[in-house]
MARTORDO-651196 format. One record per residue (C-alpha): z, x, y. Coordinates in Angstrom, 2 decimals. Layout:
# MARTORDO-651196
{w Z, u X, v Y}
...
***
This chain:
# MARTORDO-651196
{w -11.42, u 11.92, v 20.74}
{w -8.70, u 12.80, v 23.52}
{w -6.04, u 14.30, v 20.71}
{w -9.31, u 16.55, v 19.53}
{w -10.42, u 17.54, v 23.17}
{w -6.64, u 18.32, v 23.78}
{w -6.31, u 20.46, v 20.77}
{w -9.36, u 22.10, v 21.96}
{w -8.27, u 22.74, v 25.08}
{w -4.51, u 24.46, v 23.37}
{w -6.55, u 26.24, v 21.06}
{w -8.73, u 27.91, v 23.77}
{w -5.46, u 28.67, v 25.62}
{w -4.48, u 30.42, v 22.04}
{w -7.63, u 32.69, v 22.51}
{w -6.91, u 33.20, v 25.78}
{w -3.35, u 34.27, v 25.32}
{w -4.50, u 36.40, v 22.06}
{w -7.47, u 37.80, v 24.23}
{w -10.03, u 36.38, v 21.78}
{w -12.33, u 39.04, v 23.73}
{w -10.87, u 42.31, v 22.95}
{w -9.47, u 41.38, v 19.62}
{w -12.42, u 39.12, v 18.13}
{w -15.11, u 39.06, v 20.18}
{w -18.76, u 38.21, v 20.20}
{w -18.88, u 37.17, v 16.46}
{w -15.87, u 35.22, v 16.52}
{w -17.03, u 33.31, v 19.71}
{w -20.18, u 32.56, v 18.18}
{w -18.32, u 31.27, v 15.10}
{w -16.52, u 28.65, v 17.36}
{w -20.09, u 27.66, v 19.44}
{w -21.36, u 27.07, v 15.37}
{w -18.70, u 24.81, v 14.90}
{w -19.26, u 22.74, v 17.70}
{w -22.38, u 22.60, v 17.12}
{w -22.07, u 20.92, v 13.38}
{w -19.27, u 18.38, v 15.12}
{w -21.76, u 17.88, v 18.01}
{w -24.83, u 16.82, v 15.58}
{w -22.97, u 13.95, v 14.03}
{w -21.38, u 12.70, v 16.77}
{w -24.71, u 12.62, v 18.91}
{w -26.16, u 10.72, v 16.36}
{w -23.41, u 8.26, v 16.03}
{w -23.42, u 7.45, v 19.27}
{w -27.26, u 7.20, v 19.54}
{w -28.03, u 5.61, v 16.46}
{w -27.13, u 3.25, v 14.10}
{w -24.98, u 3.92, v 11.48}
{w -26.81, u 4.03, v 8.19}
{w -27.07, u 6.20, v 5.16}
{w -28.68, u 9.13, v 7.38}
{w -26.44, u 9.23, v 9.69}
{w -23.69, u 9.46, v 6.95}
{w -25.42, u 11.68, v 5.35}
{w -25.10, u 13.72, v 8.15}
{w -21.67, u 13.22, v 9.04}
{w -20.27, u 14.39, v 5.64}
{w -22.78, u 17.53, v 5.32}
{w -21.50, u 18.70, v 9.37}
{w -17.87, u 18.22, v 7.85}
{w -18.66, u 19.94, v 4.53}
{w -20.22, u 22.91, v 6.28}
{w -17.54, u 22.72, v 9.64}
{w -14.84, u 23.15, v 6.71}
{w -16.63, u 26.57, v 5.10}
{w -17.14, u 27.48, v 8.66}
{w -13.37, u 27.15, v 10.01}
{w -12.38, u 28.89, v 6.91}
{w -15.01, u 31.95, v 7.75}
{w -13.02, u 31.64, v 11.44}
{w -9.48, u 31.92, v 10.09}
{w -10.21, u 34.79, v 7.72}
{w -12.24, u 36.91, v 10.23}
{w -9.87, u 36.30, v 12.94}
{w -6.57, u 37.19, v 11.13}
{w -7.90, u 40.41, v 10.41}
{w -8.32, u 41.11, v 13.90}
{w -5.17, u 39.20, v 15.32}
{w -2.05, u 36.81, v 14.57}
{w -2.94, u 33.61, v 13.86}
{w 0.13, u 31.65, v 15.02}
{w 1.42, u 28.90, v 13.30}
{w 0.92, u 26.86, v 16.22}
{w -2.67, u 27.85, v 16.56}
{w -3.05, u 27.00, v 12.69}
{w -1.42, u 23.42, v 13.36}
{w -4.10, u 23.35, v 15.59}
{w -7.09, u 24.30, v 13.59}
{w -5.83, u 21.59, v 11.22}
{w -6.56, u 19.08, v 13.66}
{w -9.84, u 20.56, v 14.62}
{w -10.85, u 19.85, v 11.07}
{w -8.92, u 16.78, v 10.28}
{w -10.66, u 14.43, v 13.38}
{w -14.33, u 15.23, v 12.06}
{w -13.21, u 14.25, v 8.34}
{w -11.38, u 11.20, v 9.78}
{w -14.32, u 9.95, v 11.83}
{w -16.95, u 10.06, v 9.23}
{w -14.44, u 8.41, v 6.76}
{w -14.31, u 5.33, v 9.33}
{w -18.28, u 5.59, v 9.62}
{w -18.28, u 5.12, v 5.23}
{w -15.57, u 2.32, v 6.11}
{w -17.70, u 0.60, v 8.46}
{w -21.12, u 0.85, v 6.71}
{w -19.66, u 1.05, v 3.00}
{w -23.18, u -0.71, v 2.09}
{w -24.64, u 2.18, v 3.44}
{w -22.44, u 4.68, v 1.63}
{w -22.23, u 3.05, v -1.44}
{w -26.24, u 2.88, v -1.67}
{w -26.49, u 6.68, v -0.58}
{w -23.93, u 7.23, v -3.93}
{w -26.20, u 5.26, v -6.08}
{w -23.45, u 2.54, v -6.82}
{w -25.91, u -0.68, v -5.08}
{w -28.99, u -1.64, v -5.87}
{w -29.64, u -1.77, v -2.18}
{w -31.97, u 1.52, v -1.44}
{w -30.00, u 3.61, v 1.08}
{w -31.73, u 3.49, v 4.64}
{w -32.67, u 7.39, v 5.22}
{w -34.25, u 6.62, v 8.31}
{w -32.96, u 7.44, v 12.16}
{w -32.69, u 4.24, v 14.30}
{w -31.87, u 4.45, v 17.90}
{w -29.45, u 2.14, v 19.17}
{w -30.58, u 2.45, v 23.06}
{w -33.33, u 0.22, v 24.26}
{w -35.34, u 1.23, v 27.18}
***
């Protein structure tokens, strides 16, 4: 989590430096608020829930859809302004961190992965389960 805020943070001082604003603005800003939105859903529920095949479910749609998203980013933004390849080293850990996470979630509940794929007879448990008591 630290190495993804940080390369937050760098890529923000990118847009700064590139003046996101004048060269991008509105659309591509709400293009990055998107994408933190699909990391924010998974991650909310992973740290409120258990993990089970819903929440994995989740986790690999936010990634599928952060991917299509970051690649919507890159080629509206490039038409507007370098993309460094500094800022692209970046972006590739924006999108690498979500991918690794839910690949430790399907690590840690492979039961739960395995039954959402179909391959155990075990029926895959589709519903939310708060891990907070009150």
């Amino acid at each position: 989590m630290p190495a993804w805020i940080g390369a937050g943070l760098a890529d923000w001082w990118h847009h700064r430096r590139t003046r996101i604003a004048d060269t991008s603005g509105t659309r591509e800003s709400a293009i990055l608020c998107l994408m933190m939105a699909e990391a924010a859903v998974p991650t909310m529920l992973g740290l409120f829930c258990q993990v089970d095949a819903e929440v994995l479910a989740t986790a690999g749609a936010a990634v599928a859809v952060r991917e299509a998203m970051a690649c919507a980013d890159v080629a509206f933004a490039q038409s507007r302004c370098r993309v460094s390849p500094g800022e692209q080293q970046i972006h590739n850990l924006l999108e690498v961190v979500p991918m690794a996470a839910t690949a430790l979630l399907v690590a840690l509940r492979w039961d739960q992965a395995a039954a959402l794929a179909g391959r155990e007879r075990a029926r895959p448990d589709l519903r939310l389960h708060a891990t907070m008591r009150g």
